[in-house]
N, CA, C and O atoms as a GROMACS GRO file, in nm:
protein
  564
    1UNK      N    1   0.657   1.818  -2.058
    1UNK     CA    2   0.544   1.892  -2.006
    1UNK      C    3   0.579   1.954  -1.872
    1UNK      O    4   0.660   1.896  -1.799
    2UNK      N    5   0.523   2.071  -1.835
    2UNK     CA    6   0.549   2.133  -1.726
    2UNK      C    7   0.417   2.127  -1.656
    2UNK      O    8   0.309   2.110  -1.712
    3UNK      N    9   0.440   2.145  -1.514
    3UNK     CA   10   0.314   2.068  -1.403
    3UNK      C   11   0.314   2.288  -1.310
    3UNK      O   12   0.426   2.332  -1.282
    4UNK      N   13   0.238   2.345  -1.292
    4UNK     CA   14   0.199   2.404  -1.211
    4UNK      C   15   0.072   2.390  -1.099
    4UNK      O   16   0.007   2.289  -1.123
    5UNK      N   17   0.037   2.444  -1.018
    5UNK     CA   18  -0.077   2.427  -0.935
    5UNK      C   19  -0.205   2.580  -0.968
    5UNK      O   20  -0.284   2.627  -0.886
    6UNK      N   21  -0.190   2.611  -1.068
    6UNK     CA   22  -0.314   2.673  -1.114
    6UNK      C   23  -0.372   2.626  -1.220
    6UNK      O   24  -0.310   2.529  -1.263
    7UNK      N   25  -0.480   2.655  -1.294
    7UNK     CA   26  -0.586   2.645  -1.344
    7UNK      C   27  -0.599   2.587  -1.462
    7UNK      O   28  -0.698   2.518  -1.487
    8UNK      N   29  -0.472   2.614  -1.574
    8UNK     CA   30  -0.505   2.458  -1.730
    8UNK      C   31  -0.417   2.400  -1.762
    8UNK      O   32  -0.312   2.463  -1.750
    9UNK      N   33  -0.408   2.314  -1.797
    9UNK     CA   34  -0.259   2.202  -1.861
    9UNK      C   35  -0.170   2.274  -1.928
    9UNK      O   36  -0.188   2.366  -2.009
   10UNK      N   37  -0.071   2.227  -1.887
   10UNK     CA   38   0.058   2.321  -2.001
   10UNK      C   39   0.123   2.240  -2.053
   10UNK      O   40   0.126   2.122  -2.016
   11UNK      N   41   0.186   2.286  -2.145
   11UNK     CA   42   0.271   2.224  -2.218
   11UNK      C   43   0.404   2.332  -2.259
   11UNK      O   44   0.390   2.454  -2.257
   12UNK      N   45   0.550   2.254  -2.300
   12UNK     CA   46   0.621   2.384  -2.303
   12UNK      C   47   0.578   2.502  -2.414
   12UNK      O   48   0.604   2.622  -2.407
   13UNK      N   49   0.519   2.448  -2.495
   13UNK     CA   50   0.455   2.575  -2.617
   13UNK      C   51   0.385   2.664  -2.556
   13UNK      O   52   0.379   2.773  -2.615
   14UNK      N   53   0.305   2.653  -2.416
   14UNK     CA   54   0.219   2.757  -2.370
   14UNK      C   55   0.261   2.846  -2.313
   14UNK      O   56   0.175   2.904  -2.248
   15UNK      N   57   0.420   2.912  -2.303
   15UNK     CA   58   0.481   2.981  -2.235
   15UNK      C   59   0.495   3.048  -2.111
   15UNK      O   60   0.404   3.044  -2.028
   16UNK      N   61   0.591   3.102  -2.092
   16UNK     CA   62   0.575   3.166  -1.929
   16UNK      C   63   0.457   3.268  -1.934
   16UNK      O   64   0.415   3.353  -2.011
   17UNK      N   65   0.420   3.205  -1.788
   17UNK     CA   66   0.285   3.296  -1.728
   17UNK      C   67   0.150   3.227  -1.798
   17UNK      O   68   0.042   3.286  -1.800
   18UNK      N   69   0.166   3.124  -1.841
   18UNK     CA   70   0.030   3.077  -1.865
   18UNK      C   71   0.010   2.987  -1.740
   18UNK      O   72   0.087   2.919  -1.672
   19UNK      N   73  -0.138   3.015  -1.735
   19UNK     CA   74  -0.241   2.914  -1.600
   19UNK      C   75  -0.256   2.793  -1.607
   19UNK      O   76  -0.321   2.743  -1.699
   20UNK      N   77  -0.202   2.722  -1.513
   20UNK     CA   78  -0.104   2.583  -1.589
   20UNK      C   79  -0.225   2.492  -1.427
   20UNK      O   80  -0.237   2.546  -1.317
   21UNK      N   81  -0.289   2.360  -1.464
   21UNK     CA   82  -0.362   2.279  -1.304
   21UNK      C   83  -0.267   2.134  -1.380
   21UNK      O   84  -0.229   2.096  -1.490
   22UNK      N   85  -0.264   2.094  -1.237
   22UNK     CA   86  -0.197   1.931  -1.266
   22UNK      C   87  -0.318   1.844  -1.282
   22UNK      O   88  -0.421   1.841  -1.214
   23UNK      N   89  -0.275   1.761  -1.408
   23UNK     CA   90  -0.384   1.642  -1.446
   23UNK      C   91  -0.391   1.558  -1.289
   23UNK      O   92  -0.312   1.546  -1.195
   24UNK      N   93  -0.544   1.505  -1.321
   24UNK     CA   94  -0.574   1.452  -1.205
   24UNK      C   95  -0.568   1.263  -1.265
   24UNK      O   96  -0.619   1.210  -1.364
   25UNK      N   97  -0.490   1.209  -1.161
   25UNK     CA   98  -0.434   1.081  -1.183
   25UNK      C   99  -0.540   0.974  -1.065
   25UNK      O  100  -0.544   0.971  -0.942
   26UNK      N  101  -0.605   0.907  -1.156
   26UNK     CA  102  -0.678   0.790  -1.045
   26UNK      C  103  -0.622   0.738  -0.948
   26UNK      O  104  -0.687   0.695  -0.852
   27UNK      N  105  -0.428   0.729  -0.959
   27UNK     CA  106  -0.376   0.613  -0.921
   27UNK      C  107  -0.328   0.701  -0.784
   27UNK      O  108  -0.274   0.659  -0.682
   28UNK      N  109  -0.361   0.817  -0.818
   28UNK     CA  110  -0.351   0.930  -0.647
   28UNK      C  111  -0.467   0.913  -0.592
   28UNK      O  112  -0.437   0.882  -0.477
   29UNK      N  113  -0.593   0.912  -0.600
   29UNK     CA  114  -0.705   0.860  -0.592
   29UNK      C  115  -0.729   0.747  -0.526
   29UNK      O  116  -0.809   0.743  -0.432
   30UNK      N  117  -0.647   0.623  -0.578
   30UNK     CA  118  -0.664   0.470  -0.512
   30UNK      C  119  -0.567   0.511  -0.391
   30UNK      O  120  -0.600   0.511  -0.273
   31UNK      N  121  -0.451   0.545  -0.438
   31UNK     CA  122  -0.325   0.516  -0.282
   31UNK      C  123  -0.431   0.568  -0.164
   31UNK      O  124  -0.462   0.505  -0.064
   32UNK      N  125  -0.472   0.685  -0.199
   32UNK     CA  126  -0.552   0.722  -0.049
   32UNK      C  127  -0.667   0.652  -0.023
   32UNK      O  128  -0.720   0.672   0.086
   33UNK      N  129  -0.707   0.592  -0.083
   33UNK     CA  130  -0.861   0.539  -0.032
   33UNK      C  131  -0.798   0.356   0.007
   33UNK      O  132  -0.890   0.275   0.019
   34UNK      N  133  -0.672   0.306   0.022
   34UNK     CA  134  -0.672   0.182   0.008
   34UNK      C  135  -0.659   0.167   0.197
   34UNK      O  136  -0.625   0.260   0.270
   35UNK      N  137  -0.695   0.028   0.241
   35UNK     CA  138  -0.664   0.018   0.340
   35UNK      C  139  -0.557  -0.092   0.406
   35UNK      O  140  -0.558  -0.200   0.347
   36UNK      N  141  -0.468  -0.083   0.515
   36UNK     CA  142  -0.438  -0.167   0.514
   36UNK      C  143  -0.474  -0.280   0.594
   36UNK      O  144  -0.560  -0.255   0.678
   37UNK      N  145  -0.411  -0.452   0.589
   37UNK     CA  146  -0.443  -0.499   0.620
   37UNK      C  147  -0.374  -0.578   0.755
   37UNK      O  148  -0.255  -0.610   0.759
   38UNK      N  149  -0.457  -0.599   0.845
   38UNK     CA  150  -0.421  -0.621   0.964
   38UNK      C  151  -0.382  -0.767   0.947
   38UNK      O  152  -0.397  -0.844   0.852
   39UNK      N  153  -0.302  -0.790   1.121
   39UNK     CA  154  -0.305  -0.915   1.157
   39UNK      C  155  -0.288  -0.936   1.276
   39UNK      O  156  -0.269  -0.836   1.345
   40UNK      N  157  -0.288  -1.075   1.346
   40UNK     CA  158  -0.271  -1.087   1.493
   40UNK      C  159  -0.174  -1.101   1.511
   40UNK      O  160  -0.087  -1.100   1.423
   41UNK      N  161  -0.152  -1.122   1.648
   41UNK     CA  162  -0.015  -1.093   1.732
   41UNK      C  163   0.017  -1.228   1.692
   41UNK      O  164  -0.069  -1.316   1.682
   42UNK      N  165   0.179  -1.252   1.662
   42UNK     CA  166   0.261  -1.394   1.550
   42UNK      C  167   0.215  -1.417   1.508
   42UNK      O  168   0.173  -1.526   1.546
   43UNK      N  169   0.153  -1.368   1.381
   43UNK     CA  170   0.055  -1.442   1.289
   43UNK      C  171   0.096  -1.347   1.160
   43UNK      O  172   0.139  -1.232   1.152
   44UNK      N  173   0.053  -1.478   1.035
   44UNK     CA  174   0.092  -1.435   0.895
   44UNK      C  175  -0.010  -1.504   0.851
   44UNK      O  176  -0.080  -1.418   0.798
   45UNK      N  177  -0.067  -1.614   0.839
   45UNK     CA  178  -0.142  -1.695   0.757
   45UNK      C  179  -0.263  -1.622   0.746
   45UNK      O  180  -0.323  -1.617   0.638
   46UNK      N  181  -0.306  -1.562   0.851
   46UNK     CA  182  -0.491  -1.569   0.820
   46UNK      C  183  -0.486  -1.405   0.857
   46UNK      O  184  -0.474  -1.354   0.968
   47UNK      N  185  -0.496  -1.357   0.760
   47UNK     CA  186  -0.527  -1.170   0.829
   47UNK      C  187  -0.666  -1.144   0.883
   47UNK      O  188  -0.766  -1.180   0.821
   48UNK      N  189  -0.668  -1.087   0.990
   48UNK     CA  190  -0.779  -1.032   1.067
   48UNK      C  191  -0.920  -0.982   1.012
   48UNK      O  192  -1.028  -0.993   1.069
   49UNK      N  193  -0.898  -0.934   0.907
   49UNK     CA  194  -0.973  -0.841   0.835
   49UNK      C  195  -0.986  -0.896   0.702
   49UNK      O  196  -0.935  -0.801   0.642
   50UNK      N  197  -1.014  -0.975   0.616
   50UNK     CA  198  -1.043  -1.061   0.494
   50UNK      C  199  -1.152  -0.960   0.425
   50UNK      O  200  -1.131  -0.961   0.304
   51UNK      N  201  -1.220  -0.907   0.446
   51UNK     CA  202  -1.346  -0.801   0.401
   51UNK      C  203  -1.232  -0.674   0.352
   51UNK      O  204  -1.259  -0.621   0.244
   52UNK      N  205  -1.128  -0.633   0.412
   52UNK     CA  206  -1.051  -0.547   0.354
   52UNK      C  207  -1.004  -0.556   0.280
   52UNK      O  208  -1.010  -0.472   0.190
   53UNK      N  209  -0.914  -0.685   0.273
   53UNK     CA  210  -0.885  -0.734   0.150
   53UNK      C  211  -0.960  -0.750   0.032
   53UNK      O  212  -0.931  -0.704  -0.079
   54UNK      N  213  -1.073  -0.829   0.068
   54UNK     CA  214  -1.138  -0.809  -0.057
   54UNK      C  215  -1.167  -0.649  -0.130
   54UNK      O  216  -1.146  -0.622  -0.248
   55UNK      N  217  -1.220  -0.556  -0.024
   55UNK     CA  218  -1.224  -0.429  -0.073
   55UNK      C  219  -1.111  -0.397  -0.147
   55UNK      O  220  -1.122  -0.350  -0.260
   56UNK      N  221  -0.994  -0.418  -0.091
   56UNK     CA  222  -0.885  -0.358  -0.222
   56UNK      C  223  -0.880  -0.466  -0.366
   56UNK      O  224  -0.840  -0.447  -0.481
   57UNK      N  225  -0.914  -0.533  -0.329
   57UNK     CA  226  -0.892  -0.562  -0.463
   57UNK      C  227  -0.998  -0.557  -0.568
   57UNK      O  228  -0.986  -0.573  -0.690
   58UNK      N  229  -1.126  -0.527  -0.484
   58UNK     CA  230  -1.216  -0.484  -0.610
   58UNK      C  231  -1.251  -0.297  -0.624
   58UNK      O  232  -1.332  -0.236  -0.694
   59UNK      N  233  -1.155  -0.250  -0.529
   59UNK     CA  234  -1.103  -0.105  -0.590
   59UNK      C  235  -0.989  -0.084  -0.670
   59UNK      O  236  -0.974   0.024  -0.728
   60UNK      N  237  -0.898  -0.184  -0.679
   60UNK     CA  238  -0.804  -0.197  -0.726
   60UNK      C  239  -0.852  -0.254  -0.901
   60UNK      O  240  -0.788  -0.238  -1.004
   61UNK      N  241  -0.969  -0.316  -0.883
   61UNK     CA  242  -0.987  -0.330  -1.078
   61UNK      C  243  -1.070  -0.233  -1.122
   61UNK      O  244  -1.151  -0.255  -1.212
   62UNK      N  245  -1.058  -0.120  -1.062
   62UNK     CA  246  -1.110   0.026  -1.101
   62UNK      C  247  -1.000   0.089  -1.211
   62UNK      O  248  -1.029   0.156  -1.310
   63UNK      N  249  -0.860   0.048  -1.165
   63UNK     CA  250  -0.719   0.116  -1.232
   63UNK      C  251  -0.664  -0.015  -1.283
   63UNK      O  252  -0.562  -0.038  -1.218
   64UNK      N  253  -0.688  -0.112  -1.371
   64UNK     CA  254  -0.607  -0.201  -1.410
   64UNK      C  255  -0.491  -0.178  -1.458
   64UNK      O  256  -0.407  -0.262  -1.424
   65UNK      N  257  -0.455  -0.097  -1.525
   65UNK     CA  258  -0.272  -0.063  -1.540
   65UNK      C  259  -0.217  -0.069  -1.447
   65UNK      O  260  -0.114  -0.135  -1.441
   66UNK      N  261  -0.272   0.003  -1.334
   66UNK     CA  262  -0.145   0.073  -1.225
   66UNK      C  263  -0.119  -0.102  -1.109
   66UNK      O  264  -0.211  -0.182  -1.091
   67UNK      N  265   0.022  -0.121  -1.051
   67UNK     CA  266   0.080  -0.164  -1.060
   67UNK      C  267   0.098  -0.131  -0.881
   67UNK      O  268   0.121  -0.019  -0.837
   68UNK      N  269   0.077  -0.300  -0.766
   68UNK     CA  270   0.083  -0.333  -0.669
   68UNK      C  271   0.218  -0.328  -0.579
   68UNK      O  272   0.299  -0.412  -0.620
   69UNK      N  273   0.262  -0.260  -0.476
   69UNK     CA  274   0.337  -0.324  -0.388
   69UNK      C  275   0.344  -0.365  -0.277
   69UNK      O  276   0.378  -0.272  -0.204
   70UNK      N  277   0.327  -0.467  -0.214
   70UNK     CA  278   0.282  -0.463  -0.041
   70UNK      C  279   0.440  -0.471   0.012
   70UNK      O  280   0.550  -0.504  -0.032
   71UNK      N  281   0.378  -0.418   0.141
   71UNK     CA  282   0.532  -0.404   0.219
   71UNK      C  283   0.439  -0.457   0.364
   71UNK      O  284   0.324  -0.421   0.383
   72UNK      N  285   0.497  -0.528   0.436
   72UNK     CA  286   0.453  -0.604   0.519
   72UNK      C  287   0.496  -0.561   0.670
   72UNK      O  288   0.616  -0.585   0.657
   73UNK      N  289   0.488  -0.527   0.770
   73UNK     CA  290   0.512  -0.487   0.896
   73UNK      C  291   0.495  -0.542   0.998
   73UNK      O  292   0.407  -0.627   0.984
   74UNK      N  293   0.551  -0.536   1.147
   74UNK     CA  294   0.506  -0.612   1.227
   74UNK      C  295   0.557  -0.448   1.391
   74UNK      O  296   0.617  -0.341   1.404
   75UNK      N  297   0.492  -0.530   1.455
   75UNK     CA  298   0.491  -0.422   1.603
   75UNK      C  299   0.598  -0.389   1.634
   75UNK      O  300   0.686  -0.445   1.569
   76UNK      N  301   0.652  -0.276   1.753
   76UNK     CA  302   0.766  -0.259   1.784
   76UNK      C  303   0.797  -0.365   1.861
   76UNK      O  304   0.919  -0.363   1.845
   77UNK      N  305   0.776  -0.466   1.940
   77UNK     CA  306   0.832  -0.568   2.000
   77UNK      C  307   0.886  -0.666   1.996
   77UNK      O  308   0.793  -0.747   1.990
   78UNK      N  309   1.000  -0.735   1.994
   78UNK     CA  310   1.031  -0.833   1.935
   78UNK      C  311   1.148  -0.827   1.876
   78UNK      O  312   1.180  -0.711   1.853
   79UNK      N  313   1.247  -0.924   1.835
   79UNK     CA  314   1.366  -0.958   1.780
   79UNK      C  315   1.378  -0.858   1.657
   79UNK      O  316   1.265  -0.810   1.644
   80UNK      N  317   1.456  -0.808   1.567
   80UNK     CA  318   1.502  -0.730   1.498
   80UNK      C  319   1.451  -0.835   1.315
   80UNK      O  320   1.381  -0.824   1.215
   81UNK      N  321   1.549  -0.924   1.381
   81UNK     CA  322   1.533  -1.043   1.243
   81UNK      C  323   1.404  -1.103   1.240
   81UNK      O  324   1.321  -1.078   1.153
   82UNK      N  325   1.384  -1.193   1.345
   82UNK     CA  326   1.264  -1.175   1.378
   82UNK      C  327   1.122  -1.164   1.275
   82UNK      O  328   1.068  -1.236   1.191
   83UNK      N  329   1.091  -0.994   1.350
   83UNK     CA  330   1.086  -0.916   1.304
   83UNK      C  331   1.029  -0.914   1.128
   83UNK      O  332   0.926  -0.901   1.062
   84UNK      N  333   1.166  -0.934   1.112
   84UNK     CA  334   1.187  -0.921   0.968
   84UNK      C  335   1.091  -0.996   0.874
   84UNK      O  336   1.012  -0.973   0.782
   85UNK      N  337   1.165  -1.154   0.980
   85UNK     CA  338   1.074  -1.275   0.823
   85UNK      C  339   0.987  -1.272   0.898
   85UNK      O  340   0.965  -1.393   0.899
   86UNK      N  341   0.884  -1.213   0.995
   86UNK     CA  342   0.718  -1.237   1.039
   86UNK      C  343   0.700  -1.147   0.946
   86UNK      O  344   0.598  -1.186   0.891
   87UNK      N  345   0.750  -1.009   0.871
   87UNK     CA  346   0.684  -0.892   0.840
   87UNK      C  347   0.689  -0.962   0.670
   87UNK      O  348   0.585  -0.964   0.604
   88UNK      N  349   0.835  -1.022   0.606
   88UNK     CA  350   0.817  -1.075   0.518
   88UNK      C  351   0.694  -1.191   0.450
   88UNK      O  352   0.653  -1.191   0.334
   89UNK      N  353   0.652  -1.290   0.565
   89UNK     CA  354   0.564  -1.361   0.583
   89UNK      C  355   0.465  -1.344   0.562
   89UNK      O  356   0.398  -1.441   0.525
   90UNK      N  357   0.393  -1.188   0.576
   90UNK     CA  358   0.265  -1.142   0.629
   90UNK      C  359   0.293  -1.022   0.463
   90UNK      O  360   0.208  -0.958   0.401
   91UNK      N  361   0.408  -1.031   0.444
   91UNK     CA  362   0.371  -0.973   0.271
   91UNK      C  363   0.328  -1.047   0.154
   91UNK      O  364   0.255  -1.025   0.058
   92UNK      N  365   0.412  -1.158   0.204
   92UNK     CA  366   0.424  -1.316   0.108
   92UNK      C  367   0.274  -1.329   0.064
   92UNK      O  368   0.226  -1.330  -0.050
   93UNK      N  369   0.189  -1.343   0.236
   93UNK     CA  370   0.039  -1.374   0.200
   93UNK      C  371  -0.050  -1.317   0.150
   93UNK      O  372  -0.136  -1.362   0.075
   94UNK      N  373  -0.030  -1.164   0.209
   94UNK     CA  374  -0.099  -1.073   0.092
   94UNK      C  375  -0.118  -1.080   0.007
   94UNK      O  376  -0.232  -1.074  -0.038
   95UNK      N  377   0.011  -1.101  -0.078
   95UNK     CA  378   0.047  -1.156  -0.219
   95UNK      C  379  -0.065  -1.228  -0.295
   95UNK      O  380  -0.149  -1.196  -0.379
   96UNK      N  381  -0.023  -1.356  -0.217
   96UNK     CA  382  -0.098  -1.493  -0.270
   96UNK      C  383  -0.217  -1.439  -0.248
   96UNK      O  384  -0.259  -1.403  -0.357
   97UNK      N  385  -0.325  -1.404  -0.130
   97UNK     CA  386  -0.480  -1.400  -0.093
   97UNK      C  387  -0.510  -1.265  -0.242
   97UNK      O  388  -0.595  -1.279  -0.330
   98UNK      N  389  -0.396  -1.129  -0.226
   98UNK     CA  390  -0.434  -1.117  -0.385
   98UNK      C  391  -0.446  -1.168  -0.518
   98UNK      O  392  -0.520  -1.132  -0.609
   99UNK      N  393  -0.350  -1.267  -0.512
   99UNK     CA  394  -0.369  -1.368  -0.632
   99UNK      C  395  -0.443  -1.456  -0.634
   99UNK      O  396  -0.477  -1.518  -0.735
  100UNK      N  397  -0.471  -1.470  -0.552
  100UNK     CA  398  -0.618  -1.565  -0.535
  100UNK      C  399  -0.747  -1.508  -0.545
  100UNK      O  400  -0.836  -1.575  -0.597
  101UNK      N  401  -0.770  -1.398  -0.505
  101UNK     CA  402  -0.860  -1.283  -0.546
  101UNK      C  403  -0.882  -1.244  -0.644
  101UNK      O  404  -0.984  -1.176  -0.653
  102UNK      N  405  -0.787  -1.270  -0.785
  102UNK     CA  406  -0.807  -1.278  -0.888
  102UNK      C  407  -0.713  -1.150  -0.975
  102UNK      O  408  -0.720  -1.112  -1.092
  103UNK      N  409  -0.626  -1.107  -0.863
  103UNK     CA  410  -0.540  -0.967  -0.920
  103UNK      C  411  -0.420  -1.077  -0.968
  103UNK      O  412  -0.360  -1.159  -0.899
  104UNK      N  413  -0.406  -1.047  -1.126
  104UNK     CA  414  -0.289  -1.076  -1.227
  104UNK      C  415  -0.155  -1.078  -1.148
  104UNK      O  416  -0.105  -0.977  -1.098
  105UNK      N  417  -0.115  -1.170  -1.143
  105UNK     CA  418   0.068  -1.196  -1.041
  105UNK      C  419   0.144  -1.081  -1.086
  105UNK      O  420   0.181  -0.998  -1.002
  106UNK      N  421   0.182  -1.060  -1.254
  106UNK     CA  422   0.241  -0.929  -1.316
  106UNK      C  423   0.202  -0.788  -1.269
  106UNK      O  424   0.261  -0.681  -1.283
  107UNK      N  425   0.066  -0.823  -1.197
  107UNK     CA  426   0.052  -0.659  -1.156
  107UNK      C  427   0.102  -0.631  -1.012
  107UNK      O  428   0.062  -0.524  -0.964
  108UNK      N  429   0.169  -0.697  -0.945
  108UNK     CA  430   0.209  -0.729  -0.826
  108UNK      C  431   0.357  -0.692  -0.855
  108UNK      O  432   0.412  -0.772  -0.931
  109UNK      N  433   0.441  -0.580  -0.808
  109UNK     CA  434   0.564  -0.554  -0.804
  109UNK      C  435   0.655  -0.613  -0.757
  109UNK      O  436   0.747  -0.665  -0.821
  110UNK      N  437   0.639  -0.612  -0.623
  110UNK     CA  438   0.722  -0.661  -0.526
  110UNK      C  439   0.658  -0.656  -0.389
  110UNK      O  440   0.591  -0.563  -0.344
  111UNK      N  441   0.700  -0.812  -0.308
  111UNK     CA  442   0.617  -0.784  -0.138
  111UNK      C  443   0.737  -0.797  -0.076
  111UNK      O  444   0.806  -0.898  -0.083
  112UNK      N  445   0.775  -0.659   0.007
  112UNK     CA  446   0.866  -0.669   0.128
  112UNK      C  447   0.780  -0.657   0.268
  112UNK      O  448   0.676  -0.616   0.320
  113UNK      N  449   0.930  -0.739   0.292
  113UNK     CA  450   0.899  -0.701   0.458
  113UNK      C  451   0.991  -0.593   0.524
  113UNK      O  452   1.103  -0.577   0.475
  114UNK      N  453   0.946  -0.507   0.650
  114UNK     CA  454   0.987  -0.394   0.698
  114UNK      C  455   1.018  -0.423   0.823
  114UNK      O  456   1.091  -0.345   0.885
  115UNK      N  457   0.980  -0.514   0.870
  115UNK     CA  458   0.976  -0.560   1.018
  115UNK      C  459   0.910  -0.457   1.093
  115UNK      O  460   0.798  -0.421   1.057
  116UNK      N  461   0.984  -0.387   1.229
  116UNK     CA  462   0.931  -0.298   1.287
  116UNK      C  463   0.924  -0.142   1.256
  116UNK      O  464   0.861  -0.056   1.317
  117UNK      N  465   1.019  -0.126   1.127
  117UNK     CA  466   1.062  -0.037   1.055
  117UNK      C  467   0.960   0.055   1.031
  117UNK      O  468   0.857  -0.005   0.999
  118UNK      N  469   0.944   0.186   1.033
  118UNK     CA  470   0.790   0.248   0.948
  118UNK      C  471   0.705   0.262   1.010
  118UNK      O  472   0.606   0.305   0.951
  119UNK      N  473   0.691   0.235   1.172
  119UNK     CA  474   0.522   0.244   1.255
  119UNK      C  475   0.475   0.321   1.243
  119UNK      O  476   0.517   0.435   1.256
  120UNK      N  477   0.342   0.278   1.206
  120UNK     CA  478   0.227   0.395   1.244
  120UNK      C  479   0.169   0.465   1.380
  120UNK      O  480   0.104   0.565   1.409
  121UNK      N  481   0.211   0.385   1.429
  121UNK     CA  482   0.216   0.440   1.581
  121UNK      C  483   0.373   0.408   1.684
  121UNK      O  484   0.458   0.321   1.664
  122UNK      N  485   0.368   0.485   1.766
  122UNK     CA  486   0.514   0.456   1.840
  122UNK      C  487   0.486   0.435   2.004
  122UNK      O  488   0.562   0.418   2.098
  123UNK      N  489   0.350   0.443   1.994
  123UNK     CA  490   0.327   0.421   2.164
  123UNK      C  491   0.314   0.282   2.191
  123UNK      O  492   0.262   0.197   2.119
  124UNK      N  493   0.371   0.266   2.314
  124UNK     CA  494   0.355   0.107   2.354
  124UNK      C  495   0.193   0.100   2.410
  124UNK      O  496   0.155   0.137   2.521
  125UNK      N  497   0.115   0.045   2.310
  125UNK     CA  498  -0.020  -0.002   2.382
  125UNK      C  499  -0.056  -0.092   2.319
  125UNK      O  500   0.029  -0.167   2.269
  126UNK      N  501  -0.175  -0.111   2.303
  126UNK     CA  502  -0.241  -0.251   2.260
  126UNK      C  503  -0.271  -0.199   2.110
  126UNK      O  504  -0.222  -0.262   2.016
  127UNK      N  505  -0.355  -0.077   2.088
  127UNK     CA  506  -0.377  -0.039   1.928
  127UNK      C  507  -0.285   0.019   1.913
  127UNK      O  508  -0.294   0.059   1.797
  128UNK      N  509  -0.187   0.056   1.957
  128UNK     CA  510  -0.072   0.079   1.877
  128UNK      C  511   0.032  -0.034   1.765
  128UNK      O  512   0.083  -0.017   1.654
  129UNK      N  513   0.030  -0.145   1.856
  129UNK     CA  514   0.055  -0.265   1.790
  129UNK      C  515  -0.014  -0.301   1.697
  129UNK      O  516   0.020  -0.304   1.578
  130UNK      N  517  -0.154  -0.342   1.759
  130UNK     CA  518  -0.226  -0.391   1.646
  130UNK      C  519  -0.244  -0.337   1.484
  130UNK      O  520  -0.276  -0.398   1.382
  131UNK      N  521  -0.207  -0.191   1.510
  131UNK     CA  522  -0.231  -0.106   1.384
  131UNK      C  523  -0.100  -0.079   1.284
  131UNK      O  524  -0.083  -0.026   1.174
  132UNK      N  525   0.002  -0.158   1.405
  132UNK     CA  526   0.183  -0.167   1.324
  132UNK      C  527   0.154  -0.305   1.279
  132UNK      O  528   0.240  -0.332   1.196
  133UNK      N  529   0.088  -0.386   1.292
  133UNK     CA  530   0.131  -0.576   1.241
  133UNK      C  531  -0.007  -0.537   1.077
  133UNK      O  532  -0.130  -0.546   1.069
  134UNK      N  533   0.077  -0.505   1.000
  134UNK     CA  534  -0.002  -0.470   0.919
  134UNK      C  535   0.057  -0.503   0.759
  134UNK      O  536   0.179  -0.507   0.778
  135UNK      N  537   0.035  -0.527   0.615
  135UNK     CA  538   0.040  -0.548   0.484
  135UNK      C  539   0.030  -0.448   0.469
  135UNK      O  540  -0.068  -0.406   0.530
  136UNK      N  541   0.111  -0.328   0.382
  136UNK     CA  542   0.011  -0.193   0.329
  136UNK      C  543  -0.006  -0.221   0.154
  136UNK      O  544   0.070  -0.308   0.110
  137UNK      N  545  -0.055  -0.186   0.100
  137UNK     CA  546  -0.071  -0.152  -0.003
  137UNK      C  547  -0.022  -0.045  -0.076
  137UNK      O  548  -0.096   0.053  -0.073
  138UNK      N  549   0.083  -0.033  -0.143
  138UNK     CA  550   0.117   0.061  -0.270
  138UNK      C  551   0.068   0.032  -0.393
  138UNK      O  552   0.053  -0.083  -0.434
  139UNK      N  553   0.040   0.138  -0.458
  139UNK     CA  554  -0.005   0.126  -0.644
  139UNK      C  555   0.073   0.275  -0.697
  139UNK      O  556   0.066   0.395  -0.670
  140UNK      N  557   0.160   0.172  -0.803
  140UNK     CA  558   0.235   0.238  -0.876
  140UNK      C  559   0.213   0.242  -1.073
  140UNK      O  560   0.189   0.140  -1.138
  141UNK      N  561   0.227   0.361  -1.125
  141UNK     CA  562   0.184   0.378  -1.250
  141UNK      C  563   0.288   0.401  -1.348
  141UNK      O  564   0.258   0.417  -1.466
   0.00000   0.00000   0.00000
């Protein structure tokens, strides 16, 4: 199948110069509306925000096929390795508080950690941190 950005589905039988719109996919739909989830400064066990969590996962049984990855993060400060297994730590739990939430383990891809890798912010302040020590959410189809 061929994908254009005008106006009806194509397929290769519909030939050149036909008015071709890309199907609209839920699972583009969820990635943007998901949020991620915070945490405090050295901390993995208990995320900040538990109400978010729950929100993704009961937007998340809107698309039951499509298919979880958390990647786990932590602030620019701090040891490299570090780093690493706090950001791994803080994916780990995601994990589980989703599986405990009642999202199927199989629909769960994979949880990495990124460490400081990836910030959403790069300024040294207080919400800059707070908004890097974060779980994100991917959904894949």
């Amino acid at each position: 199948m061929v994908f254009s950005s005008a106006l009806t589905f194509c397929t290769p039988s519909s030939g050149a110069g036909t008015l071709c719109r890309r199907p609209r996919l839920a699972a583009v739909r969820l990635r943007n509306n998901l949020r991620d989830i915070l945490f405090a400064f050295d901390q993995y066990e208990d995320p900040t925000n538990k109400a978010t969590l729950e929100a993704n996962v009961a937007y998340s049984y809107r698309a039951p096929d499509i298919r979880i990855r958390i990647d786990g993060y932590t602030d620019t400060r701090g040891d490299i390795v570090y780093n690493l297994v706090l950001a791994q730590k803080r994916a780990d739990i995601a994990r589980q508080d989703l599986i405990s939430l009642g999202i199927p383990a199989e629909r769960i891809v994979s949880a990495v950690g990124w460490g400081k890798l990836y910030p959403t912010c790069d300024f040294d302040s207080d919400e800059c941190w707070d908004s890097n020590r974060r779980a994100h959410l991917r959904y894949y189809w």
